[in-house]
C-alpha atoms as an extended CHARMM CRD file, in Angstrom:
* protein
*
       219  EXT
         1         1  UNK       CA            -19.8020000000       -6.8710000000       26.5680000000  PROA      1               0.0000000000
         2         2  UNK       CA            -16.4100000000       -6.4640000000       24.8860000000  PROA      2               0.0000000000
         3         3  UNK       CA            -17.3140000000       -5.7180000000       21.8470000000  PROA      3               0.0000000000
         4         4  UNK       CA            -17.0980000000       -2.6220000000       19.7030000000  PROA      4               0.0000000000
         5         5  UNK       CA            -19.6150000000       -2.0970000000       16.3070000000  PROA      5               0.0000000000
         6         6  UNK       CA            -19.7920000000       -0.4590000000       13.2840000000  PROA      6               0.0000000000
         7         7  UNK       CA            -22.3530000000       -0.5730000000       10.7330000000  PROA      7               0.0000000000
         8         8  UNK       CA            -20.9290000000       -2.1790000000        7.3730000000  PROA      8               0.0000000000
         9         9  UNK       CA            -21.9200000000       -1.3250000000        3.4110000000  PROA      9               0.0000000000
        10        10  UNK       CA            -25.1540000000       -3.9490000000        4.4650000000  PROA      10              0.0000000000
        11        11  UNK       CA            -26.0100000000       -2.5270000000        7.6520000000  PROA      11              0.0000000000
        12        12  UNK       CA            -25.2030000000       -5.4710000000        9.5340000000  PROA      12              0.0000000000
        13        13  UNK       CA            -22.6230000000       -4.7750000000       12.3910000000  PROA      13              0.0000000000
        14        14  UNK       CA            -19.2650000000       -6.0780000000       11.9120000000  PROA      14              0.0000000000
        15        15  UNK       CA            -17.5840000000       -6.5840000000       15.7010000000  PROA      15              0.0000000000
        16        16  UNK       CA            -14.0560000000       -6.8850000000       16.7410000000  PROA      16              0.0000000000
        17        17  UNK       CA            -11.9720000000       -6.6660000000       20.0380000000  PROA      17              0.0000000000
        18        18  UNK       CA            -12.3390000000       -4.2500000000       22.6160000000  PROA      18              0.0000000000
        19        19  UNK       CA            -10.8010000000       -1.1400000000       22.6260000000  PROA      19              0.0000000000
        20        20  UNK       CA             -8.8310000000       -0.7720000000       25.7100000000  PROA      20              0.0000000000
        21        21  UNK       CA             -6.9220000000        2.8450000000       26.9930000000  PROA      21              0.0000000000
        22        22  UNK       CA             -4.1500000000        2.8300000000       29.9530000000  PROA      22              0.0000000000
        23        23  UNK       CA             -4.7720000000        5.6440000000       32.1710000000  PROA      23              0.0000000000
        24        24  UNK       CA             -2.4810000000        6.8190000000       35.3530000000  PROA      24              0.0000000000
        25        25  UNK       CA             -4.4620000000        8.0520000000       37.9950000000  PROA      25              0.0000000000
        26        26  UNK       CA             -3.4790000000        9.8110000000       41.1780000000  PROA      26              0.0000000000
        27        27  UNK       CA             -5.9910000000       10.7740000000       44.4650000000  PROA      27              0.0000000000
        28        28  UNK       CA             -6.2810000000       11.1670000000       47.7310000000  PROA      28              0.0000000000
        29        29  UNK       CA             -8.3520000000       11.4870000000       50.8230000000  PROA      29              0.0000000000
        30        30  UNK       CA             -9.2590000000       15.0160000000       51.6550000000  PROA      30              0.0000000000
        31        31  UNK       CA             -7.0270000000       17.1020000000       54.2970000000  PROA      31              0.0000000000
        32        32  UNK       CA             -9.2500000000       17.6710000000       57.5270000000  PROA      32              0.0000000000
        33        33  UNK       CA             -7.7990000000       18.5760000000       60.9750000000  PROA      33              0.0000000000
        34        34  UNK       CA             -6.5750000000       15.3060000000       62.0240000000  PROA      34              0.0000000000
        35        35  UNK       CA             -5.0070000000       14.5040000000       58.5800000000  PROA      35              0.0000000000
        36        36  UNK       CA             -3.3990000000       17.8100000000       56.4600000000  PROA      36              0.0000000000
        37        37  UNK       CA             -1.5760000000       15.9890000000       54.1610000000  PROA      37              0.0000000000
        38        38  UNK       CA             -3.3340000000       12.5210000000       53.1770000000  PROA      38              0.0000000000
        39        39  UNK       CA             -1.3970000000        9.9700000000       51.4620000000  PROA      39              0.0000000000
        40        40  UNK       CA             -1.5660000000       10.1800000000       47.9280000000  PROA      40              0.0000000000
        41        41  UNK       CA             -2.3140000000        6.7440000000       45.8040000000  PROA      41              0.0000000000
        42        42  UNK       CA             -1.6550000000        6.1740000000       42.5060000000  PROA      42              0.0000000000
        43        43  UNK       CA             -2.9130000000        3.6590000000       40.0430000000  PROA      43              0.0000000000
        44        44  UNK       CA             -2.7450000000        2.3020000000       36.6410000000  PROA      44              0.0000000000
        45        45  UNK       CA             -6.3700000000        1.1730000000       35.1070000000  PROA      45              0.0000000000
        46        46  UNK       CA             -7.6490000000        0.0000000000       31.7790000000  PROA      46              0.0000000000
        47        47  UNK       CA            -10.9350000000        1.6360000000       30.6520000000  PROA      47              0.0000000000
        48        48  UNK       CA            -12.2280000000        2.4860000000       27.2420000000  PROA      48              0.0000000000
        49        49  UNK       CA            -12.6110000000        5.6450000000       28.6240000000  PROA      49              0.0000000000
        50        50  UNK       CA            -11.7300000000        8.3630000000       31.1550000000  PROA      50              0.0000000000
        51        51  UNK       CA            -15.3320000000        7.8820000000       32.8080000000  PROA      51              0.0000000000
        52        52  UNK       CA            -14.7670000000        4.5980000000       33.5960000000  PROA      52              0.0000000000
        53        53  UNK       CA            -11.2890000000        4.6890000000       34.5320000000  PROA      53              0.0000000000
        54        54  UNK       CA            -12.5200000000        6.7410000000       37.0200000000  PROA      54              0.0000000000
        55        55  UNK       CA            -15.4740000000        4.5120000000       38.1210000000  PROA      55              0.0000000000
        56        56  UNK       CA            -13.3350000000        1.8760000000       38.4250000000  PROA      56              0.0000000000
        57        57  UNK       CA            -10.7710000000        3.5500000000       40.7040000000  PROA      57              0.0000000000
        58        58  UNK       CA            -13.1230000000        4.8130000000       43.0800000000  PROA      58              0.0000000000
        59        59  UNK       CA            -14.4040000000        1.3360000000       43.3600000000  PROA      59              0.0000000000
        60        60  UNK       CA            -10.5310000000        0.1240000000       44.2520000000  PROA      60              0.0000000000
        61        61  UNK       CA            -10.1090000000        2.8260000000       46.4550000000  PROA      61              0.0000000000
        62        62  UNK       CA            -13.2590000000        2.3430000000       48.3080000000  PROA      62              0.0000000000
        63        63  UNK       CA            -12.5230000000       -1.6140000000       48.6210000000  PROA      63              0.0000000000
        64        64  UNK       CA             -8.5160000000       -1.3100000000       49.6140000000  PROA      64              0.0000000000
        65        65  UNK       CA             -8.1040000000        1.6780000000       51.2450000000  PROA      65              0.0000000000
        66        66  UNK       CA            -11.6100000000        2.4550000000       52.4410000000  PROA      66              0.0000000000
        67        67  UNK       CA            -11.5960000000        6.4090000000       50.3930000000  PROA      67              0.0000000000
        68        68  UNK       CA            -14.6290000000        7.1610000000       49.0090000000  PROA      68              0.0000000000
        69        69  UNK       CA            -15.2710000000        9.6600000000       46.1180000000  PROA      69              0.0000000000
        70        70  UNK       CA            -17.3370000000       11.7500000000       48.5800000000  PROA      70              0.0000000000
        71        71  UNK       CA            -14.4480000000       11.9980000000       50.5530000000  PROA      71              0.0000000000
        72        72  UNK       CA            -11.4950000000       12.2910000000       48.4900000000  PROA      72              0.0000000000
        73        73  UNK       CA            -10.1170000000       14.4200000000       45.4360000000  PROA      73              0.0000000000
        74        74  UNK       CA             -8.4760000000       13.5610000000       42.9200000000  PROA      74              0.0000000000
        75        75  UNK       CA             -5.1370000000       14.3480000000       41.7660000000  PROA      75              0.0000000000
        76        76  UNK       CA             -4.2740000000       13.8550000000       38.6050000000  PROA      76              0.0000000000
        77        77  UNK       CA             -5.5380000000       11.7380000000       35.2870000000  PROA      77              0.0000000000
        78        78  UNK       CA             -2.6820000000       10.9040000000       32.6030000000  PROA      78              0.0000000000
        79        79  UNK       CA             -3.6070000000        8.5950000000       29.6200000000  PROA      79              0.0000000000
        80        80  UNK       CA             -0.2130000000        5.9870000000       29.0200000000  PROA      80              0.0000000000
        81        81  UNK       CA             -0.0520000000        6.3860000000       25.3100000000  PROA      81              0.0000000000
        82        82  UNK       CA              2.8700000000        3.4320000000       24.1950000000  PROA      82              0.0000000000
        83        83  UNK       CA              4.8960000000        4.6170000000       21.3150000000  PROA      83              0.0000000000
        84        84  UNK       CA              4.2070000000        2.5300000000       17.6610000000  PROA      84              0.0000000000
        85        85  UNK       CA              5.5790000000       -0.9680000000       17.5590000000  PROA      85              0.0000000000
        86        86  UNK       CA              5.0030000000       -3.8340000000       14.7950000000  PROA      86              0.0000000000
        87        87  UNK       CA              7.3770000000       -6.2500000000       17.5840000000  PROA      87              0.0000000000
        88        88  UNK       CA              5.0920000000       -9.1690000000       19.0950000000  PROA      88              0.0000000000
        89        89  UNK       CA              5.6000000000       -9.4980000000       22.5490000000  PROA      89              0.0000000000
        90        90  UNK       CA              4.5950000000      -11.8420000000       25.0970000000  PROA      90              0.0000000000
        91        91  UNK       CA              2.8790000000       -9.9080000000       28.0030000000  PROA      91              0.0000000000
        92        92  UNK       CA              1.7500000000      -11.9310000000       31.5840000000  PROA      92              0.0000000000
        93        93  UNK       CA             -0.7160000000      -11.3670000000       33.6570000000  PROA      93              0.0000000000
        94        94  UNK       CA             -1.8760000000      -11.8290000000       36.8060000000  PROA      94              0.0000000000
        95        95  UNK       CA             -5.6580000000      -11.4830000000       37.0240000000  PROA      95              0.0000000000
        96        96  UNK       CA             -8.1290000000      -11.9310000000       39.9470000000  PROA      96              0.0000000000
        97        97  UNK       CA            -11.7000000000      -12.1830000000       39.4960000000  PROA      97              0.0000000000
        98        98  UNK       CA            -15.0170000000      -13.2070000000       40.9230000000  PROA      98              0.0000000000
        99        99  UNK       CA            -17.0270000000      -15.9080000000       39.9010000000  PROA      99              0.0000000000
       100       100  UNK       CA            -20.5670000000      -17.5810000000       41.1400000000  PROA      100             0.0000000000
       101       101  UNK       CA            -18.6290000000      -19.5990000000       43.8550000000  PROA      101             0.0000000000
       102       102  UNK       CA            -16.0670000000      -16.7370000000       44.7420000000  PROA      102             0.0000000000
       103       103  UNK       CA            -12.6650000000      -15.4050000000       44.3030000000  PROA      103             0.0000000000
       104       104  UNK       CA             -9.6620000000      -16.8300000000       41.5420000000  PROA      104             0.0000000000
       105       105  UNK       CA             -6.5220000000      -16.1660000000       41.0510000000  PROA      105             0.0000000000
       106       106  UNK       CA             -4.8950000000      -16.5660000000       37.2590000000  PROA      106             0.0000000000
       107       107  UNK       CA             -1.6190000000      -15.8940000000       35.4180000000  PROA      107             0.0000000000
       108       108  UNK       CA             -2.3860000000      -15.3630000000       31.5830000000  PROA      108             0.0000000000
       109       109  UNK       CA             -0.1210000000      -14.9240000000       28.6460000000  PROA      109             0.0000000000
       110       110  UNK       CA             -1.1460000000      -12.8510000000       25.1740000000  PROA      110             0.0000000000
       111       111  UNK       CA              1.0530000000      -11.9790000000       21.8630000000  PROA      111             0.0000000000
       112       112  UNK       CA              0.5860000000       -8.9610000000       21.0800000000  PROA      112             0.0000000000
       113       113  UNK       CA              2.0730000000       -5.7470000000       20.2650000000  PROA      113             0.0000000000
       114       114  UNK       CA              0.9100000000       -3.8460000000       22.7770000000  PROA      114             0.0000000000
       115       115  UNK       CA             -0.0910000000       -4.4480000000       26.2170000000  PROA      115             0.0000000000
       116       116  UNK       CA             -3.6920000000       -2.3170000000       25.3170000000  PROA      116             0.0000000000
       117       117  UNK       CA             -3.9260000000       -5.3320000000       22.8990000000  PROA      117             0.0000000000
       118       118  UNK       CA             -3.0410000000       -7.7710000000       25.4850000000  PROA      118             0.0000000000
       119       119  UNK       CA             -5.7130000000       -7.0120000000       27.8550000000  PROA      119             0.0000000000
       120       120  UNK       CA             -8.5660000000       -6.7730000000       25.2380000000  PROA      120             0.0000000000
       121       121  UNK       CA             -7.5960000000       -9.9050000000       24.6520000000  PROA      121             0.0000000000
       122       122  UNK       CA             -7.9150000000      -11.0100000000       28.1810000000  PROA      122             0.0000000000
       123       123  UNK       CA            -11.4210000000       -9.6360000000       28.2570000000  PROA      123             0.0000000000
       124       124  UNK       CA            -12.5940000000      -11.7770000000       25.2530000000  PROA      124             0.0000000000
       125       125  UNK       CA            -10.2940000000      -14.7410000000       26.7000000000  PROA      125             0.0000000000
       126       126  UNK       CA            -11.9880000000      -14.8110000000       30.3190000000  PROA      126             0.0000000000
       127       127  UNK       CA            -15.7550000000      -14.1910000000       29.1740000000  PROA      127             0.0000000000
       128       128  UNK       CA            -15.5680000000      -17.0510000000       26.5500000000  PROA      128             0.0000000000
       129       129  UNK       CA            -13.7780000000      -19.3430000000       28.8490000000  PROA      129             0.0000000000
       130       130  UNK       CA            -15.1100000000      -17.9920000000       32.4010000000  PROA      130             0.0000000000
       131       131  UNK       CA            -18.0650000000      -15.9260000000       31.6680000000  PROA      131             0.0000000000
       132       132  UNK       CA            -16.3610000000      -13.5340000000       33.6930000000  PROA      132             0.0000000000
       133       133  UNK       CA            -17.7910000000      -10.0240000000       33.0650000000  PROA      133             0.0000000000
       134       134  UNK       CA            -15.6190000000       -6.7090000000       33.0010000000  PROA      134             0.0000000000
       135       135  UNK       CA            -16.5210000000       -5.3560000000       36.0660000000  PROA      135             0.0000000000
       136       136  UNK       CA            -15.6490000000       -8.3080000000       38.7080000000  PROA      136             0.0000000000
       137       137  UNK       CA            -11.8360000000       -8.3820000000       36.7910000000  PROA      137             0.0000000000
       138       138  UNK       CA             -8.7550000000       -7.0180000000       38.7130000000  PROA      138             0.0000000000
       139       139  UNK       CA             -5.8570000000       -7.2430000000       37.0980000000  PROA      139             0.0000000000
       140       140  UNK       CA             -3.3720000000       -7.2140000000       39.2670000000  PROA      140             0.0000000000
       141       141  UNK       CA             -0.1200000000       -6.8570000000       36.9600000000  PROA      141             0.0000000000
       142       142  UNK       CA              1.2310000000       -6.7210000000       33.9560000000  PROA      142             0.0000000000
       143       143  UNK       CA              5.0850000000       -7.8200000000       32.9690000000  PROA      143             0.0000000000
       144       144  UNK       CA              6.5350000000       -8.3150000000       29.3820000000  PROA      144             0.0000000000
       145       145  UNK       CA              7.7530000000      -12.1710000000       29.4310000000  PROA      145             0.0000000000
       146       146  UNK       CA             10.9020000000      -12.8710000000       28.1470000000  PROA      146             0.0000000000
       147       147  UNK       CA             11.0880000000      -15.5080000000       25.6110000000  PROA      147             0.0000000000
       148       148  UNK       CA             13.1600000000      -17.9800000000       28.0150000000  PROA      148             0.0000000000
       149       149  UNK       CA             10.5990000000      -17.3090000000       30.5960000000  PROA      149             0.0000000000
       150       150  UNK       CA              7.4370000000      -18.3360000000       29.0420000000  PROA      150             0.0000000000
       151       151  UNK       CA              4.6790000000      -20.9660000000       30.6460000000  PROA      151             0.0000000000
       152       152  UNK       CA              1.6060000000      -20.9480000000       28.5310000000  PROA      152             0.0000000000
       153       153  UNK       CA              1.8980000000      -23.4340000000       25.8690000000  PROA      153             0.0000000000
       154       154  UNK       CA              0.2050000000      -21.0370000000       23.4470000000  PROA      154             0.0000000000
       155       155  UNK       CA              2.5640000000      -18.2830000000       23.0950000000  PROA      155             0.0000000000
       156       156  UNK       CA              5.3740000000      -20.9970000000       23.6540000000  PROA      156             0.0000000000
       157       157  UNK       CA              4.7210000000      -22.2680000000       20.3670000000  PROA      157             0.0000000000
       158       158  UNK       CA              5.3060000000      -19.2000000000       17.9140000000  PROA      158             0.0000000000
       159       159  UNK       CA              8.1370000000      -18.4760000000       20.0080000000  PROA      159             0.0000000000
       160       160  UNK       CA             10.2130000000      -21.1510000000       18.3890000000  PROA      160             0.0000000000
       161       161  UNK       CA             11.0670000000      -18.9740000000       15.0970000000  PROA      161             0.0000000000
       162       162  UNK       CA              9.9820000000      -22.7600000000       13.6170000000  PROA      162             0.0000000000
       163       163  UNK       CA              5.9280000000      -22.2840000000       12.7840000000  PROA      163             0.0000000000
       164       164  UNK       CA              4.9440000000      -22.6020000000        9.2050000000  PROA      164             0.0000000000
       165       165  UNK       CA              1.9180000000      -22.3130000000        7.9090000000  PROA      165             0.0000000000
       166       166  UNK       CA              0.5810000000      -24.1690000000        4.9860000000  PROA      166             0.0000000000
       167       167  UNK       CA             -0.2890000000      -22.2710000000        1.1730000000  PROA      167             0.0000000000
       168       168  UNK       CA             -4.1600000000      -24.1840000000        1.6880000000  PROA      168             0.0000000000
       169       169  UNK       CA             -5.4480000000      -22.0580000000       -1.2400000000  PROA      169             0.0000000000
       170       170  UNK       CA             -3.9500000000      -20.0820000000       -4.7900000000  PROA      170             0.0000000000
       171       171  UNK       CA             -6.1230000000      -17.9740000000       -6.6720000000  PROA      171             0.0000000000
       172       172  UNK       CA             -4.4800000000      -16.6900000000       -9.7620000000  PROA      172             0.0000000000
       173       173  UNK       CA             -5.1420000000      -13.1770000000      -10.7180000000  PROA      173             0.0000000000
       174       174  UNK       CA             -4.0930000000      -11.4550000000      -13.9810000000  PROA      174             0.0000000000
       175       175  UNK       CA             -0.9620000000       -9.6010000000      -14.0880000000  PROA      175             0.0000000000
       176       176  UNK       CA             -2.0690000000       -6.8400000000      -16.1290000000  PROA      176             0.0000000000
       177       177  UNK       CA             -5.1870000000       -4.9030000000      -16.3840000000  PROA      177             0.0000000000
       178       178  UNK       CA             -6.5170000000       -5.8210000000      -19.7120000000  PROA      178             0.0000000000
       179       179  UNK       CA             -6.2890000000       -9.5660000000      -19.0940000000  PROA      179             0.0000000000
       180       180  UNK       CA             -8.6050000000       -8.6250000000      -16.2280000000  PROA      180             0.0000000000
       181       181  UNK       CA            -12.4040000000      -10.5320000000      -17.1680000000  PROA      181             0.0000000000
       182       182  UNK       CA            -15.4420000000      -10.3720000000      -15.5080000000  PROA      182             0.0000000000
       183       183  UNK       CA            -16.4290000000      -13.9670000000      -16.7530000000  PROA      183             0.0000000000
       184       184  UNK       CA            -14.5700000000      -16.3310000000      -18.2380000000  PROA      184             0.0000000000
       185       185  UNK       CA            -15.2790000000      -19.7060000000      -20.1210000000  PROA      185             0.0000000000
       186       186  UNK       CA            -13.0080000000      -22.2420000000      -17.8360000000  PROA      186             0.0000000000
       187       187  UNK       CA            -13.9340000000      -22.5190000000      -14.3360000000  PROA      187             0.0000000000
       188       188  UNK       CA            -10.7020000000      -21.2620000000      -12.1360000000  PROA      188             0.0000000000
       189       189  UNK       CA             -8.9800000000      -23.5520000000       -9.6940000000  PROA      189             0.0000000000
       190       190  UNK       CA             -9.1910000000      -22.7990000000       -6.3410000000  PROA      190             0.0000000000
       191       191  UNK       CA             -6.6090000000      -25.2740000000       -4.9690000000  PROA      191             0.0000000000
       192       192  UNK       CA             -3.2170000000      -25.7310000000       -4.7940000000  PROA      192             0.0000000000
       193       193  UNK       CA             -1.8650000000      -28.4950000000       -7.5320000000  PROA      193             0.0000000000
       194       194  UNK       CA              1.3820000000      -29.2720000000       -6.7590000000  PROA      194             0.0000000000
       195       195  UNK       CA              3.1530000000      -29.5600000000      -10.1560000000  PROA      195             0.0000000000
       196       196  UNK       CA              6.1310000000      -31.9710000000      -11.0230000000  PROA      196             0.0000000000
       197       197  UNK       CA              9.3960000000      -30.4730000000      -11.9460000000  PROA      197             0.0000000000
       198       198  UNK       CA             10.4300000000      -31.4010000000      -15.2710000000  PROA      198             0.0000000000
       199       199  UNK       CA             13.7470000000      -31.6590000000      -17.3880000000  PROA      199             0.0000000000
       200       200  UNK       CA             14.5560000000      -30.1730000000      -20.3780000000  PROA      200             0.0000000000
       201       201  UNK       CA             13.7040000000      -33.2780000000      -22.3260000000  PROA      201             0.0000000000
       202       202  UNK       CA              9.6470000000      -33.2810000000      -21.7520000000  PROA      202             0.0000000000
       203       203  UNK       CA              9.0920000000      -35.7940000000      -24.3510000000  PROA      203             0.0000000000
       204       204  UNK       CA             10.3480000000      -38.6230000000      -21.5960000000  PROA      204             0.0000000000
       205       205  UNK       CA              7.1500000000      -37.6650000000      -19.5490000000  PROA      205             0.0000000000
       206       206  UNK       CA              4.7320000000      -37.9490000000      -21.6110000000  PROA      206             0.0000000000
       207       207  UNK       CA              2.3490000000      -40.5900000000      -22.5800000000  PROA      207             0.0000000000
       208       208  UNK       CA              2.4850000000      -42.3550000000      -25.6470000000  PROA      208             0.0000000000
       209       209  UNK       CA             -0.8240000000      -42.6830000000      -27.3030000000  PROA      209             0.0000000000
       210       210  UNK       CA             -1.4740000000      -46.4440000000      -28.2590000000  PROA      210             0.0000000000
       211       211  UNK       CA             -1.8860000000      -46.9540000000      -32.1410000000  PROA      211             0.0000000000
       212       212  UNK       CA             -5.4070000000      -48.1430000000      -33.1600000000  PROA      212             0.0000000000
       213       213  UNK       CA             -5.5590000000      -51.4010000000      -34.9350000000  PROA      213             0.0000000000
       214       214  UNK       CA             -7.5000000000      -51.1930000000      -38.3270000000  PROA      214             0.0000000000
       215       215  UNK       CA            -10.2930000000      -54.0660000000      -38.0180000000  PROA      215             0.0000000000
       216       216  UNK       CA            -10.3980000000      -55.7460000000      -41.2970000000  PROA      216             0.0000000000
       217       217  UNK       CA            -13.0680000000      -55.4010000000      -43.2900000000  PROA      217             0.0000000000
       218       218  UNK       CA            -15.0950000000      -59.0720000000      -43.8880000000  PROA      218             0.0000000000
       219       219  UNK       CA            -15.3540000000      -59.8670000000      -47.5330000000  PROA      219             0.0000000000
């Protein structure tokens, strides 16, 4: 669960996050002769796809407002498609789901640049932690946090502006094509050698060699 494959130049399957869609969907209860116009519900639901946006909605409906899809039509289906950012945001949520023992609340915070992103990382986030499966998760809402406004220590942190992040490993690489080698004689360095800064005058820095004594030759 939560995980989306492809096959890689080995065949092996190489997995990352999954992909997450925001759909807006509208329904109601069918008109009969008691009710002609039915109150119409709307809903916002995250699905990798539009059959299973719809699965899940039913299965809200049916819960909260007791509207079957037997009995009820639905209105309209719009996919939310966010326009292109590269900002990181912090976006909250508040998330209900069931468990072996029963029902839990949860507020939960993700960087991310989109709130698509967000929730697949919720997903990943509650079924390592929780073992909560997609299907008993409700998310209740979703809010962008302002930066003054954030709880989890997590997100808290790289909200500073002050995180650095250590050079652990250098690998020099040629600068020019031709001094590119398959193999070479010296073994490269993989690690970072912090070199002293030196003066103009070297010659104060370096070593001097000590002068061998001669042994005298016995007569």
């Amino acid at each position: 669960m939560g995980f989306s494959g492809k096959k890689g130049n080995m065949g092996k399957e190489q997995f990352s996050l999954k992909k997450v869609k925001q759909y807006l969907l509208v329904a109601r209860g069918k008109p009969t002769d008691k009710d002609p116009e039915p109150k119409v519900y709307r809903m916002r639901i995250f699905a990798p796809n539009t059959v299973v946006a719809k699965s899940k909605f039913w299965g809200f409906m049916r819960k909260q407002k007791k509207i079957k899809h037997s009995n009820g039509e639905l209105v309209a289906l719009h996919e939310i498609i966010e326009n292109p950012s590269k900002n990181v945001q912090v976006f909250g949520m508040v998330v209900r789901y069931q468990s072996r023992t029963g029902y839990h609340n949860m507020y939960k915070e993700y960087r991310d640049t989109h709130v698509c992103g967000a929730v697949s990382q919720m997903y990943m986030d509650m079924a390592g932690r929780h073992r909560a499966r997609e299907e008993t998760i409700h998310i209740v809402r979703t809010c962008v946090v302002p930066t003054n406004k954030i709880k989890r220590q997590e997100p808290k942190i790289f909200s500073t502006g002050r995180v650095k992040f250590p050079l652990l490993q250098k690998i020099s690489r040629p600068p020019i094509k031709k001094y590119k080698a398959f193999a070479r004689a010296r073994r490269p360095t993989l690690f970072l050698q912090q070199m002293p800064t030196y003066s103009h005058n070297i010659k104060q820095y370096l070593i001097p060699k000590k002068k061998k004594k001669k042994k005298k030759k016995k007569k």
